[in-house]
N, C-alpha and C positions, 0 to 999 in steps of 0.2 A: 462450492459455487452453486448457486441458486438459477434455474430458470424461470423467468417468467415469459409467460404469452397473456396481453391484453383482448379483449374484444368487447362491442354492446356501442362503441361509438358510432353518432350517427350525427342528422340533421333536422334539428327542429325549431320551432317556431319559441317567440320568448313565453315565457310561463313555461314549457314543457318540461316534460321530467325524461331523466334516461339511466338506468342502471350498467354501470360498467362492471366487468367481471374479469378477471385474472387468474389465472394458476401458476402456482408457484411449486418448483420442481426440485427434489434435491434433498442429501441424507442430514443438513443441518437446518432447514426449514421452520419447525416447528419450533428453534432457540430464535429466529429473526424475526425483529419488526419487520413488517410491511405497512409499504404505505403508497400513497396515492401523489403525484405531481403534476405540473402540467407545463406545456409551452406555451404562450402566443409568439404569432411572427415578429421578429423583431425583439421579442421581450427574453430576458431570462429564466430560465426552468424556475417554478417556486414551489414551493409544498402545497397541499390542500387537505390530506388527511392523513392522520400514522395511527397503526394498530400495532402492541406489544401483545408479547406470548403470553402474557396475564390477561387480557384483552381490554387495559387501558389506553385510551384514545386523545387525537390531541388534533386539534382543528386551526386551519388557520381562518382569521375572523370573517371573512369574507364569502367562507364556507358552514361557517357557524347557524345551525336554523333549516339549514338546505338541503345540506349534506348528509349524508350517512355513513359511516366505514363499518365494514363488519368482516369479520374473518369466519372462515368453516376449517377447523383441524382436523375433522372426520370423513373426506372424501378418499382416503384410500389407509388400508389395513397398517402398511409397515411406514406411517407416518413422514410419509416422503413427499406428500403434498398436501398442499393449504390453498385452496380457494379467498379468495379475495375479490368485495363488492364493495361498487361505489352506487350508493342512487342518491340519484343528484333530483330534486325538484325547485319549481320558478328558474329554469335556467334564463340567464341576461345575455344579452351579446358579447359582454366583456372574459363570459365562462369560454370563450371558442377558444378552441385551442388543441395539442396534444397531447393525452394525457397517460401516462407510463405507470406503471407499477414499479416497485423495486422493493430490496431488501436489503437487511444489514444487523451488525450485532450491536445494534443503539438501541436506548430508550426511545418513548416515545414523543420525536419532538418535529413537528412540520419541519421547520428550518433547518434541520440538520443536514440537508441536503448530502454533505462528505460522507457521513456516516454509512449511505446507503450505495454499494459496490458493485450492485447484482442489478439491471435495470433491463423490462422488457423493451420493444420495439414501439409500443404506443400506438393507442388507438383516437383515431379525429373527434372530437366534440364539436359544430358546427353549429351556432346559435344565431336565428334570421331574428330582426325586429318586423 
């Protein structure tokens, strides 16, 4: 089992940019994608960004241009944590939402949503026009 804990969500204005960060906890970490999802009210969890332990990457389109995912396998000696960042820039209003980390032993695929088991608590994205 994997833990994540999100933080870096906030509130800003459109155009603004905001980096989200995650830690991901646990003795099989460094074999898991991780990746990035989000909620709006009302709406369905959807993907936004997945990072493989090779560090091949896979966007969905809407995040394509904006987004970034990037993973750090080097924040602690006996490979039990992974760092995990999202910078978001020109956020819209349609980006508000809550956005979770998670993990899982899938390729890299936004949509795979099943695939990922291990899912943090979620930090707010709030985007003003």
């Amino acid at each position: 089992q994997v833990q994540l804990v999100e933080s870096g969500g906030d509130s800003v204005q459109t155009g603004g940019s905001l980096r989200l960060s995650c830690v991901a906890s646990g003795k099989l970490v460094d074999s898991y994608s991780l990746g990035w999802f989000r909620q709006a009210p009302g709406k369905e969890r959807e993907g936004v960004a997945v990072v493989d332990i090779d560090g091949n990457s896979d966007y969905a389109d809407y995040a394509k241009g904006r987004f970034t995912i990037s993973r750090d396998n080097t924040i602690s000696r006996d490979n039990t944590k992974n760092a995990l960042f999202l910078n978001m820039t020109d956020l819209k209003p349609e980006d508000t939402g809550a956005y979770f980390c998670a993990a899982g032993p899938i390729y890299a695929d936004h949509t795979a949503l099943k695939g990922f088991h291990d899912w943090g608590q979620g930090t707010q994205v709030t985007v003003s026009s």
